[in-house]
C-alpha positions as CSV (number, residue, x, y, z in Angstrom):
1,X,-230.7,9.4,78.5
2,X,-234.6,9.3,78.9
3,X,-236.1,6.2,79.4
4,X,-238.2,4.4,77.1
5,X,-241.3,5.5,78.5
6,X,-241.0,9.3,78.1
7,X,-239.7,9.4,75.3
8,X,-242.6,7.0,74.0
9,X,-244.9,9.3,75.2
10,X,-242.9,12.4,74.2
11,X,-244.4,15.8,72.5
12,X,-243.4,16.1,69.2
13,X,-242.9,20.2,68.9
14,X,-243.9,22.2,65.7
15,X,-241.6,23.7,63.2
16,X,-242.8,26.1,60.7
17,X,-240.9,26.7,57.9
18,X,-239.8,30.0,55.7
19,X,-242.0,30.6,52.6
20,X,-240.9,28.2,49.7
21,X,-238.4,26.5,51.5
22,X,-240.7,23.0,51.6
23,X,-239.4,22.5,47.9
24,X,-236.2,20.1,48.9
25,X,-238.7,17.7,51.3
26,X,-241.2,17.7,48.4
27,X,-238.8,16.3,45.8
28,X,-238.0,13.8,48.2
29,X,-234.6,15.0,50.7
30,X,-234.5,14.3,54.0
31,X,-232.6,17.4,55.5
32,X,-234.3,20.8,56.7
33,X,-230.9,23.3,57.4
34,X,-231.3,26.2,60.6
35,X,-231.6,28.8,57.6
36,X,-234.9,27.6,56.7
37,X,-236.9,27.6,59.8
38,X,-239.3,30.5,60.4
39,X,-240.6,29.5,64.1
40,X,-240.0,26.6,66.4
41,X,-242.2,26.2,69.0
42,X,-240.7,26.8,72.2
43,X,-239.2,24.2,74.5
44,X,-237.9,22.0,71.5
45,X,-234.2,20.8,72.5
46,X,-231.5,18.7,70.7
47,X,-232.9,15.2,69.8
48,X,-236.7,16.7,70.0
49,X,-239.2,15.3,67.8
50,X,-240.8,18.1,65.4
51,X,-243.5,18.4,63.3
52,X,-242.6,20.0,60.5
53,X,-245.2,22.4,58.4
54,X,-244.9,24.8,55.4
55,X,-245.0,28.7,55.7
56,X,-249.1,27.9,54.7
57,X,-249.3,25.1,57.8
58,X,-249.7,22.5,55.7
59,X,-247.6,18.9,56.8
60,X,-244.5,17.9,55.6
61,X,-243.6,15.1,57.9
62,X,-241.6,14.4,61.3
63,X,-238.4,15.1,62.1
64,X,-235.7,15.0,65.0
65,X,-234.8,18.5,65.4
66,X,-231.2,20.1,66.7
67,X,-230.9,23.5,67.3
68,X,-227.0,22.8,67.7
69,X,-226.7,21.6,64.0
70,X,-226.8,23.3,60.6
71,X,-229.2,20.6,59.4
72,X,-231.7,21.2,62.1
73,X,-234.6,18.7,61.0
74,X,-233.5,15.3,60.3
75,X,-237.0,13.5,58.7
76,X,-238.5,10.2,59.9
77,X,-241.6,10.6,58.1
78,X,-243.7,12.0,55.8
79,X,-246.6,11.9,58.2
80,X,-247.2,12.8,62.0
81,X,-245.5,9.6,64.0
82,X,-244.1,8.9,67.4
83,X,-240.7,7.8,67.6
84,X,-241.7,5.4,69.7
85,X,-240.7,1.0,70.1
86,X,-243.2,0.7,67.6
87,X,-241.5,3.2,65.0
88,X,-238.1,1.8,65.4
89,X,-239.2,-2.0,65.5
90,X,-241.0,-1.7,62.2
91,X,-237.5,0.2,60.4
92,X,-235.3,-2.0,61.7
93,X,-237.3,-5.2,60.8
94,X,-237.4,-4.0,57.6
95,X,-233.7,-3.0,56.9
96,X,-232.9,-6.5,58.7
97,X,-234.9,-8.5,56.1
98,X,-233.6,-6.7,53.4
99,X,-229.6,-7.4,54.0
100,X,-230.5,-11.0,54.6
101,X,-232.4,-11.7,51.4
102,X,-230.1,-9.5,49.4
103,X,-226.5,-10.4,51.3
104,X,-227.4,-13.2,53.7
105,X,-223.7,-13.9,54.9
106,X,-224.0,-12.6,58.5
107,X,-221.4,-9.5,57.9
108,X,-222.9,-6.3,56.3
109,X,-224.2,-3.3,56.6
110,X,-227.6,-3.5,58.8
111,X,-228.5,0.1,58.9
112,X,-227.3,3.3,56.3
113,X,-229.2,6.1,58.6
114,X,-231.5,8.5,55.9
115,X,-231.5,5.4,53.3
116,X,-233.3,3.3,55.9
117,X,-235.4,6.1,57.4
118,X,-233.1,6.4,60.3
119,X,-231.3,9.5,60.4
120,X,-227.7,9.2,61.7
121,X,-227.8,5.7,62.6
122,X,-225.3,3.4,60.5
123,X,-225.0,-0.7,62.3
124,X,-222.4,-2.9,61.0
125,X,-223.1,-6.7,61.8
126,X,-220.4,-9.0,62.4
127,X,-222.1,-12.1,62.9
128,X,-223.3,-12.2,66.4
129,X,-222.0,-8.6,67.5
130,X,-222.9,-5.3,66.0
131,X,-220.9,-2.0,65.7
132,X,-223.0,1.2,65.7
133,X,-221.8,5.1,64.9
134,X,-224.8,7.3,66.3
135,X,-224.4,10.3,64.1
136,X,-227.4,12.6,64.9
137,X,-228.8,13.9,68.6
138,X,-232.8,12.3,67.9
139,X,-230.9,8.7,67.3
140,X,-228.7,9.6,70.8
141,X,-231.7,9.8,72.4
142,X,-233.5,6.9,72.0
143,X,-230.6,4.5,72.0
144,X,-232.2,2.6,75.0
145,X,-235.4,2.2,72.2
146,X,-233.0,1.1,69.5
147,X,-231.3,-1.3,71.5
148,X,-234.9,-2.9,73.1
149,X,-235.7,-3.1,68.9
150,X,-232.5,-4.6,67.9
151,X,-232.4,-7.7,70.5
152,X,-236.1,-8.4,69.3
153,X,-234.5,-9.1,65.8
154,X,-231.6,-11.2,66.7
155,X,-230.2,-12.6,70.3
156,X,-226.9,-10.4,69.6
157,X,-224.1,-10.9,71.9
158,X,-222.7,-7.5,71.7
159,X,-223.5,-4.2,71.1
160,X,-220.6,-1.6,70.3
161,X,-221.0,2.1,70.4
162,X,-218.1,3.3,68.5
163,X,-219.0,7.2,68.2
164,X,-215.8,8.9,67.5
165,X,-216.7,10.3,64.1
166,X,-216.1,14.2,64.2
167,X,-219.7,14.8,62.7
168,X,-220.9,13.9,66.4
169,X,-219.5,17.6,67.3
170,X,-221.7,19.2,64.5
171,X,-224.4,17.8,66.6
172,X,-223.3,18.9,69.9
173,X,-222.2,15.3,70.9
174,X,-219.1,14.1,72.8
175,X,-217.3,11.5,71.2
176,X,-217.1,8.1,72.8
177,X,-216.7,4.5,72.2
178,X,-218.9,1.9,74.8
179,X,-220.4,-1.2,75.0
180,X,-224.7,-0.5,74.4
181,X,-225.0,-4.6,75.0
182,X,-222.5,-7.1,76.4
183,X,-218.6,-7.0,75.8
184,X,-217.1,-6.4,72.1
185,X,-214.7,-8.8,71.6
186,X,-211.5,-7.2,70.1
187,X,-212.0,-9.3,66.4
188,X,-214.6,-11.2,65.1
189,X,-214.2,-13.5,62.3
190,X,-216.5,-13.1,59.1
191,X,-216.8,-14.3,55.5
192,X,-217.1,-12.3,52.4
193,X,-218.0,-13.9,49.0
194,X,-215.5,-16.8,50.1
195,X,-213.3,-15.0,51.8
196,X,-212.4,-15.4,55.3
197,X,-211.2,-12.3,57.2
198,X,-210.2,-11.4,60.9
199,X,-211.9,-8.1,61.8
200,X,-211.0,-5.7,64.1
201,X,-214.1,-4.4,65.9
202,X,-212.7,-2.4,69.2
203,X,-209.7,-0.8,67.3
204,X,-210.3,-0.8,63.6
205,X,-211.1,1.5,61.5
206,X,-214.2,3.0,61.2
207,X,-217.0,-0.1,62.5
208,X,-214.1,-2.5,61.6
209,X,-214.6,-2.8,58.0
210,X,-215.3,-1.4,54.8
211,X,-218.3,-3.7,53.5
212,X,-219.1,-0.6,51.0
213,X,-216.2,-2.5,48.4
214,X,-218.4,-5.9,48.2
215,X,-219.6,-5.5,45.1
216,X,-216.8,-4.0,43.3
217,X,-214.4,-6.4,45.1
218,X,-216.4,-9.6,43.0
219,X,-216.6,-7.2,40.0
220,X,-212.9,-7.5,40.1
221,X,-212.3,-11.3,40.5
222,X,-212.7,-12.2,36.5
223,X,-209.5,-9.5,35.8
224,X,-206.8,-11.1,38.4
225,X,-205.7,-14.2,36.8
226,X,-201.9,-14.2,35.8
227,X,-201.8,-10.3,36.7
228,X,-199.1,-9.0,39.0
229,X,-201.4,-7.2,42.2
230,X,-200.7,-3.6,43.8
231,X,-203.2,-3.1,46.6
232,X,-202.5,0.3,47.9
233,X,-204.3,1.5,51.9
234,X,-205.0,-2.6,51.7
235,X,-205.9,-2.1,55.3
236,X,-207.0,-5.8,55.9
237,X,-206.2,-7.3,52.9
238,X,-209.6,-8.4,51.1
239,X,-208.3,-6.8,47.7
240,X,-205.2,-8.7,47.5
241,X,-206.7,-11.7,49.4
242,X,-209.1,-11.8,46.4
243,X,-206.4,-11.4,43.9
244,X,-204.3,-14.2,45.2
245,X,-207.6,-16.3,45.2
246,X,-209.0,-16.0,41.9
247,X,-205.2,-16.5,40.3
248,X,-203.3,-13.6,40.3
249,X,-199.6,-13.9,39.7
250,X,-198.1,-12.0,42.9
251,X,-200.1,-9.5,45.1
252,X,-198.6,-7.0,47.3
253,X,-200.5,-4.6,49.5
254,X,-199.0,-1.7,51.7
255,X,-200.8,0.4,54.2
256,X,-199.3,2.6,56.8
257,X,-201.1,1.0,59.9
258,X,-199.3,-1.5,62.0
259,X,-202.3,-3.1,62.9
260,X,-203.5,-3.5,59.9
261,X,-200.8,-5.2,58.0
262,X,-200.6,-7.6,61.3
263,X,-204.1,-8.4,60.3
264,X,-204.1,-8.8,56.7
265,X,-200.7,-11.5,56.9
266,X,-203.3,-13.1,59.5
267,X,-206.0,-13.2,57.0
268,X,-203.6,-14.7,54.2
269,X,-202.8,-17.4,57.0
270,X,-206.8,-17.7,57.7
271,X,-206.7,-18.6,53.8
272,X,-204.0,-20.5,53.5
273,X,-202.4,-17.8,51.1
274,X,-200.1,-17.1,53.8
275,X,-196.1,-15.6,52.1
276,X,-194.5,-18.8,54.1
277,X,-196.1,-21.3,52.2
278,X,-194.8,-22.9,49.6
279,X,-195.8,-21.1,45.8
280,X,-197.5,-18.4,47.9
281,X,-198.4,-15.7,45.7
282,X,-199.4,-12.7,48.4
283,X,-197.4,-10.2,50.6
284,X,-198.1,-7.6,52.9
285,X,-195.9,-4.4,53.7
286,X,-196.1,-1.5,56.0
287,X,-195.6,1.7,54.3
288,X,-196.9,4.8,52.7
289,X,-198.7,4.5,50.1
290,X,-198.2,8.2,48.4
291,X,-194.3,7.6,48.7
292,X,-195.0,3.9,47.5
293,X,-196.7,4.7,44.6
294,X,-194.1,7.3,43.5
295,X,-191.3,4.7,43.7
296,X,-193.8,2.5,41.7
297,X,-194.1,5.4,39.0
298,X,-190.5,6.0,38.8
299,X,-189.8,2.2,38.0
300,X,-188.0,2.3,41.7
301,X,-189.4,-1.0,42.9
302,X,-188.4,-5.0,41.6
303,X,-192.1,-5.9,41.6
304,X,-193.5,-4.4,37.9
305,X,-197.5,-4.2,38.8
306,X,-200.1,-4.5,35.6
307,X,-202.8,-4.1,38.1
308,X,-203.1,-1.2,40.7
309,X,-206.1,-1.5,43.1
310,X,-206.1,2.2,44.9
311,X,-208.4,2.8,47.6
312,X,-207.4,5.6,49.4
313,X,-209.2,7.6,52.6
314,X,-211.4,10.3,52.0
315,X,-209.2,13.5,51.7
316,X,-212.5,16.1,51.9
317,X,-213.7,15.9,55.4
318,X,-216.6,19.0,54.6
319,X,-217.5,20.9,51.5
320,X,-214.8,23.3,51.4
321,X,-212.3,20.6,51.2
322,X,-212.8,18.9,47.8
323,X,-210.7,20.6,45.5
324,X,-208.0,20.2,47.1
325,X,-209.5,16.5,47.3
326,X,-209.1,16.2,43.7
327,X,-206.3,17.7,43.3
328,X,-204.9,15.0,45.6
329,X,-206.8,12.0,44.3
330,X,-205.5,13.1,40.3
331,X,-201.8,13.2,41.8
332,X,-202.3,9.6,43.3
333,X,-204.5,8.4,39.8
334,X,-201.4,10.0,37.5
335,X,-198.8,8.0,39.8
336,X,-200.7,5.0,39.4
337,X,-201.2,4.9,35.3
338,X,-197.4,6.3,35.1
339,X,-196.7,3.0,36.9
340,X,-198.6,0.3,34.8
341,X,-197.5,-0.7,31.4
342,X,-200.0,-0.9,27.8
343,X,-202.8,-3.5,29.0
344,X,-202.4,-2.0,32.5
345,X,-205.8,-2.1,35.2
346,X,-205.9,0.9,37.4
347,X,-209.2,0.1,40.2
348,X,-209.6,3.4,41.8
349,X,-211.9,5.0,44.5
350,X,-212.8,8.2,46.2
351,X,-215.1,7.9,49.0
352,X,-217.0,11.6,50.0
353,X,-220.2,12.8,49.3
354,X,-218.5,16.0,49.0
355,X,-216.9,14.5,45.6
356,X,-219.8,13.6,43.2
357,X,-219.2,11.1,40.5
358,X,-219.2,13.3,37.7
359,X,-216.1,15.1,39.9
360,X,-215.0,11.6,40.3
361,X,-214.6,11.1,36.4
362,X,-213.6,14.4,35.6
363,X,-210.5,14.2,37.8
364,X,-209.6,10.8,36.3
365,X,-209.7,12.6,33.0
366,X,-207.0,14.7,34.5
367,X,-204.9,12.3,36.0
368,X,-204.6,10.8,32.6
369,X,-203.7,14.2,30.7
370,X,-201.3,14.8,33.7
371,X,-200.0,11.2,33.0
372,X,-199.8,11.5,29.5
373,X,-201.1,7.5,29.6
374,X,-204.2,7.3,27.4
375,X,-207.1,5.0,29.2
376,X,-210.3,3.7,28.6
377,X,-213.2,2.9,31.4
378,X,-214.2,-0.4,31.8
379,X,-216.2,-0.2,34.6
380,X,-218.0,2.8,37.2
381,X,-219.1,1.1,40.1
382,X,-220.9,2.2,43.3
383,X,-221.0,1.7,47.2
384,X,-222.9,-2.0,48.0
385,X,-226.0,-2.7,48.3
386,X,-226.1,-2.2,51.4
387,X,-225.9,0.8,51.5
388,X,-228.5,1.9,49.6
389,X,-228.5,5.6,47.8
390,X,-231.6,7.4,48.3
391,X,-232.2,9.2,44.4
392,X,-233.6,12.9,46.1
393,X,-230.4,12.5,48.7
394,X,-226.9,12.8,46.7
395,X,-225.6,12.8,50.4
396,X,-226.2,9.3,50.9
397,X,-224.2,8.6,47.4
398,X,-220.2,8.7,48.5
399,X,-218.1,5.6,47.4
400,X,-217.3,6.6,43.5
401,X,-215.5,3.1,42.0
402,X,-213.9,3.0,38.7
403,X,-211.6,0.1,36.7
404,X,-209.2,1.7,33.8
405,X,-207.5,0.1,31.3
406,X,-203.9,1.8,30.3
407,X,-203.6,1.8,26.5
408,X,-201.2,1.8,24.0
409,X,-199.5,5.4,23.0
């Protein structure tokens, strides 16, 4: 890794582009694809910084360039800048000031990469430690930079590199998980909206936690009372934790990890929700939650949900992937309004860019005709605020959130 010096003091290469193909960085994206080049000037390697020009040699801005990529210009700017101390101070004050006045609990989202003007960098805080993914080669190389940046915000105790995302191969980058500052401890302990919760930061999945469901997780609160809880992939437990809080009857969640389930009985203790005591109204099982669900559907199980919380993974890794995505997510949405009664909340998700929200909506149309269980939308929700969609940048849009209500025949 260069040191902060030369890569202070580093030439930023030019990169001219094909006739007409400046029209996606004038409406506003971020992303410049190999296809689109005309000439790079020679010497320019992966992590470079480039100066990106039209076909005519006008500017359109600085970028980290990556020969090794398909999206070969990642942009900074709209300007000529150095992606120097100075450059990554300034974005990282700012995204820092913004989760505190907006979120202010100590446990968010810090960074979102393009939606913060930092391509391929994504920081989770966890009070006093961060977790980072490092998902493009011009953030790789200036980690050293970053991390000088970071510690003049906040005196962090840790600093996790937790880059074993397979987009790190698109890049040319080995996967990899270290400690940038100090020692990660294995947990940490946060609080969400009231909530206290155990966090996994060396083992968990993903950074450790999915802050993305924050805001549809308190959208949820006023519907629990005196329901009956299914929290399908629970992974730690916040759904159901919620649930059991605000007054739900009973809440079960299943999830096939070990780990997980360990963790989320651990956060019902933290809450004193735990099932041993006395009128406890929250369980955790291990399980699968496809095979769950179809025992559900089949009236198979003694516990009769009239609320299904279903969260599952992201089934479409690339482009390529997403119908048979959908296909998989309308199998699961289908099981799930099959299983609740007349008055029944279904609180679904898909989380993929590759799966845009009208794809999102059109696929719960078709769980419901494959159902045969009429529904009405109460509710589309998004990913947190913090993580912020950029409008010209559908990529950065990719947690689609949606509550149903089952209705009579």
């Amino acid at each position: 890794m260069p040191n902060s010096n030369s890569v202070n003091t580093e030439q930023a290469f030019k990169i001219k582009l094909k006739p007409g193909e400046e029209r996606r960085l004038n409406a506003g994206h971020l992303w410049v694809f190999s296809n689109e080049i005309a000439n790079v000037e020679e010497g320019a390697q992966a992590g470079s910084l480039a100066v990106v020009e039209s076909a005519s040699g006008r500017l359109l801005g600085t970028a980290f360039y990556n020969s090794s990529s398909l999206i070969a210009c990642r942009m900074i700017s709209r300007q000529a800048v150095a992606a120097d101390l100075d450059f990554f101070r300034a974005r990282l004050r700012r995204a820092f000031a913004d989760r505190e006045r907006r979120v202010g609990s100590g446990a968010y989202r810090l960074c979102f990469g393009e939606s913060d003007g930092l391509p391929g960098l994504v920081i989770d805080r966890y009070g006093d430690h961060l977790v980072t993914e490092v998902l493009s080669a011009g953030i790789e190389r200036r980690l050293d930079l970053i991390r000088e940046a970071l510690l003049e915000l906040y005196p962090w105790k840790s600093i996790q590199l937790k880059n074993d995302h397979r987009m790190r191969a698109l890049e040319g980058l080995p996967r990899e998980n270290r400690d940038l500052l100090g020692q990660t401890p294995d947990r940490a302990e946060i609080s969400q909206d009231g909530l206290k919760l155990l966090v996994p930061l060396a083992g968990g999945q993903k950074t450790g936690f999915y802050f993305d469901q924050r805001d549809n997780r308190n959208i949820m609160k006023p519907f629990y009372p005196g329901r009956t809880v299914l929290d399908l992939y629970c992974y730690l437990g916040a759904f159901a934790l919620d649930a059991a809080k605000a007054g739900a009857e009973a809440a079960l969640g299943i999830d096939s990890s070990a780990q997980a389930v360990a963790l989320a009985r651990e956060n019902a203790a933290l809450n004193d929700l735990a099932a041993d005591k006395e009128g406890a109204r929250v369980a955790f099982e291990e399980g699968d939650a496809e095979e769950a669900l179809e025992s559900f559907a089949q009236g198979g199980q003694p516990l009769k949900p009239d609320m299904i919380l279903l969260d599952p993974p992201s089934f479409a890794p690339g482009r390529k992937d997403a119908p048979r995505a959908l296909r998989r997510y309308a199998k699961l949405n289908a099981l799930a309004l099959q299983a609740l009664p007349p008055g029944g909340l279904l609180a679904t998700s898909t989380c993929s860019h590759h799966i845009g929200r009208e794809a999102f909506v059109d696929m719960l149309r078709a769980a419901q005709a494959r159902a045969g269980r009429p529904a009405r939308l109460l509710h589309l929700g998004a990913q947190a605020s913090d993580h912020p969609i950029l409008l010209a940048m559908p990529e950065t849009e990719y947690l689609h959130f949606a509550l149903l209500e089952v209705l009579p025949a």
